[in-house]
C-alpha positions as CSV (number, residue, x, y, z in Angstrom):
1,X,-49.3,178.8,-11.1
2,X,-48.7,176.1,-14.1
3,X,-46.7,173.2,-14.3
4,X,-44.3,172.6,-17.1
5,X,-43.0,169.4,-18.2
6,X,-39.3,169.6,-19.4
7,X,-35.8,167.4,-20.1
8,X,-34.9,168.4,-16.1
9,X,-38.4,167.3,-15.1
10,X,-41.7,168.9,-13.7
11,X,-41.1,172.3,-13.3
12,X,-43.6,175.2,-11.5
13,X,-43.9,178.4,-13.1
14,X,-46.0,181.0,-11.4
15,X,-45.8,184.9,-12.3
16,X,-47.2,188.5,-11.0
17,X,-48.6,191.3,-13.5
18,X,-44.9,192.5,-13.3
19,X,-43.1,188.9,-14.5
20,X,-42.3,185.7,-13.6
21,X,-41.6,184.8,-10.1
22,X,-41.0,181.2,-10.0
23,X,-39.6,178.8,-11.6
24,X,-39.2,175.9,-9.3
25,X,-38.6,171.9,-9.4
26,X,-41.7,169.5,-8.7
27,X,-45.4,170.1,-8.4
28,X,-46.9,172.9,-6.6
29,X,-47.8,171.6,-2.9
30,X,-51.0,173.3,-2.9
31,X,-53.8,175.0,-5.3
32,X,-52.9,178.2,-6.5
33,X,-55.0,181.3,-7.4
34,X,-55.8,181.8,-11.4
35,X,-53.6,184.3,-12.8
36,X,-54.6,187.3,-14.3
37,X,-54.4,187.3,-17.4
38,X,-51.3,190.1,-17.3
39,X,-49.3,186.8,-15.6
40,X,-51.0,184.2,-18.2
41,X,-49.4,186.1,-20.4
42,X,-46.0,185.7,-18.8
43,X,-46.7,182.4,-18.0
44,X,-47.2,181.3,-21.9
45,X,-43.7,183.3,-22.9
46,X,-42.1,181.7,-19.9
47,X,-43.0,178.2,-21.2
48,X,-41.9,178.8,-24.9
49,X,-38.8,180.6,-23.8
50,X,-37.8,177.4,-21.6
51,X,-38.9,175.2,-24.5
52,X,-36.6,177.2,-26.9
53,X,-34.0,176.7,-24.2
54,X,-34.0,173.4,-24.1
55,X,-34.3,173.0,-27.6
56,X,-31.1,174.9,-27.8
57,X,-32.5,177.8,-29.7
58,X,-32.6,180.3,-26.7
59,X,-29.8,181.8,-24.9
60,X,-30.6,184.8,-23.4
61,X,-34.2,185.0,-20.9
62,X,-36.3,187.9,-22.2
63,X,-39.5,187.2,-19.8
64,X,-39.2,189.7,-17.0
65,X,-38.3,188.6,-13.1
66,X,-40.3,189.8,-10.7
67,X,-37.9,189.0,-7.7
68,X,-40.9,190.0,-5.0
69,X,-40.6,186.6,-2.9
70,X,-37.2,186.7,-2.5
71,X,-35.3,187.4,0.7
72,X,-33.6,191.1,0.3
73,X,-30.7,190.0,1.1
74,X,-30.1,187.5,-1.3
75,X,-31.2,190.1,-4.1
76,X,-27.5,191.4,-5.4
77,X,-26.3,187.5,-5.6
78,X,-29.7,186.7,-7.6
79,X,-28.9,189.8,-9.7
80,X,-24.9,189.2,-10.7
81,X,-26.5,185.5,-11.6
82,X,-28.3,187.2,-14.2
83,X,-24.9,188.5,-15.5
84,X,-23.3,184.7,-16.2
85,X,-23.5,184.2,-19.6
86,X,-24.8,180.9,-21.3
87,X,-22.4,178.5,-21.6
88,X,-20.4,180.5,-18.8
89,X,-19.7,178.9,-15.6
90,X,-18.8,180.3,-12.3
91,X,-17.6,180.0,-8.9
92,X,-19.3,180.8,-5.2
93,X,-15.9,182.4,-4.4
94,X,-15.9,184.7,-7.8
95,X,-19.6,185.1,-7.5
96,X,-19.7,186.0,-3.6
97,X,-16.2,188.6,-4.1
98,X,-18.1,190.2,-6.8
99,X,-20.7,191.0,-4.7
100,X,-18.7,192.2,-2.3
101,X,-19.3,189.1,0.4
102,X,-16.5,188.6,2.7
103,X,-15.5,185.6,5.2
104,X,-18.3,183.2,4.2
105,X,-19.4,184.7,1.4
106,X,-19.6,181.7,-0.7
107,X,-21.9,180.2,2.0
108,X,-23.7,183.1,1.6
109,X,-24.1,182.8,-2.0
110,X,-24.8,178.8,-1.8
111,X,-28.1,180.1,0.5
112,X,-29.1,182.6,-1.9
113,X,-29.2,180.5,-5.1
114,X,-31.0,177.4,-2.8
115,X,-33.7,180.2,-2.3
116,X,-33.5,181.2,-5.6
117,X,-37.1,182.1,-6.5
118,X,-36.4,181.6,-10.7
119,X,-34.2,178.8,-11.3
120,X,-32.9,178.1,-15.0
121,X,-34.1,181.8,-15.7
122,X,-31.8,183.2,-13.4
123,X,-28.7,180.3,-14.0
124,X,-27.5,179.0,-10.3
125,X,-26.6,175.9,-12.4
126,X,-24.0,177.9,-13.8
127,X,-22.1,178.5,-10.3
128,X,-19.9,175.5,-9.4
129,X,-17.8,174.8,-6.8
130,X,-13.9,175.7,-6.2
131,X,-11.9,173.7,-8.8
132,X,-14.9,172.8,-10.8
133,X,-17.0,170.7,-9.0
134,X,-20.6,170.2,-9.3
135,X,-22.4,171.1,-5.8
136,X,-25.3,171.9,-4.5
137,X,-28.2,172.5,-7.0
138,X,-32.2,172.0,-6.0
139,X,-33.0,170.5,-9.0
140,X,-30.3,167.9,-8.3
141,X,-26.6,167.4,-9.8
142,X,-28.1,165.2,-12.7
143,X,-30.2,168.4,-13.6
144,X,-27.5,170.6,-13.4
145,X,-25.2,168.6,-15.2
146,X,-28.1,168.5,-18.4
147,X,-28.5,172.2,-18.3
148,X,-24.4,172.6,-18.4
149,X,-24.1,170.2,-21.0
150,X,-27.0,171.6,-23.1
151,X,-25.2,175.4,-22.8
152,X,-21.6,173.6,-23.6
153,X,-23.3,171.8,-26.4
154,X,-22.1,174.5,-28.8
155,X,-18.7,175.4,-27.2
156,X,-15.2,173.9,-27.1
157,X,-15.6,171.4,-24.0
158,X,-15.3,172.9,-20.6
159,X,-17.1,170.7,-18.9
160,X,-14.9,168.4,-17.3
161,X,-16.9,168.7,-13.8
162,X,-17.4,165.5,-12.1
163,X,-20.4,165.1,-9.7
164,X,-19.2,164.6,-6.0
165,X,-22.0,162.2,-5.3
166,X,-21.3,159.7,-1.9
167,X,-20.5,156.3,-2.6
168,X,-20.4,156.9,-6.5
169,X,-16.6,156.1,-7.8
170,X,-13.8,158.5,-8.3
């Protein structure tokens, strides 16, 4: 596990011998092993991948995922994530009817992207809320608003999401 220091903030990277399996906000809470050096390896393409990314030179993640902390359920939401293009942006409705979740499917998808083992990688910043709005994102709706703007940065402006925050005006 390694810490990465980027536009959004700290981030934690950590990776198996199969690929990367986190990518999380904030410092590790505790000491991790050393990685082999199969998931150093990872590690160092995961770090210049996200620099690229935030340099605007990346748009497509080519580090594998090794999804093997998160929750089965959750897997075919973290999958179709991986199918939202850069620059795209989606809703928990569209996301959840895609996968075939019925009734509370968007609450079901909003659980499986706050679990979601590798943020920016796999993009949960690019599902918003019904009629645009920007909710519910671990890094926080400033960082999800960078990462939107940074993948609009090269398109015709779609972005006109405002940030529900309390008390902040309309």
């Amino acid at each position: 596990m390694i810490t990465h220091e980027t536009p959004v903030g700290t981030l934690t990277l950590a990776a198996s011998d199969l690929g990367l399996t986190r990518v999380g906000y904030g410092r590790p809470r505790r000491p991790a092993a050393r990685p082999s050096p199969t998931a150093r390896g990872w590690l160092d393409i995961s770090r210049r991948e996200l620099d690229a990314y935030f340099d605007g030179q990346l748009r497509t993640f080519t580090v594998p995922v090794d999804l093997c902390r998160a929750v089965p359920s959750h897997l075919p939401v973290l999958h179709a994530l991986a199918g939202v293009a850069y620059g795209d942006t989606t809703t928990y409705g569209i996301l959840a009817a895609a996968v075939g979740l019925v009734d509370d499917g968007p609450r079901q998808v909003g659980v499986a992207m706050a679990r979601n083992p590798v943020a920016i990688v796999l993009p949960c910043h690019r599902v918003v809320g019904a009629g645009g709005k920007l909710i519910g994102y671990g890094g926080g709706l400033a960082a999800k608003r960078l990462l939107l703007d940074l993948e609009s940065h090269d398109r015709s402006p779609q972005l006109g999401l405002a940030i529900d925050l309390p008390g902040a005006p309309a």
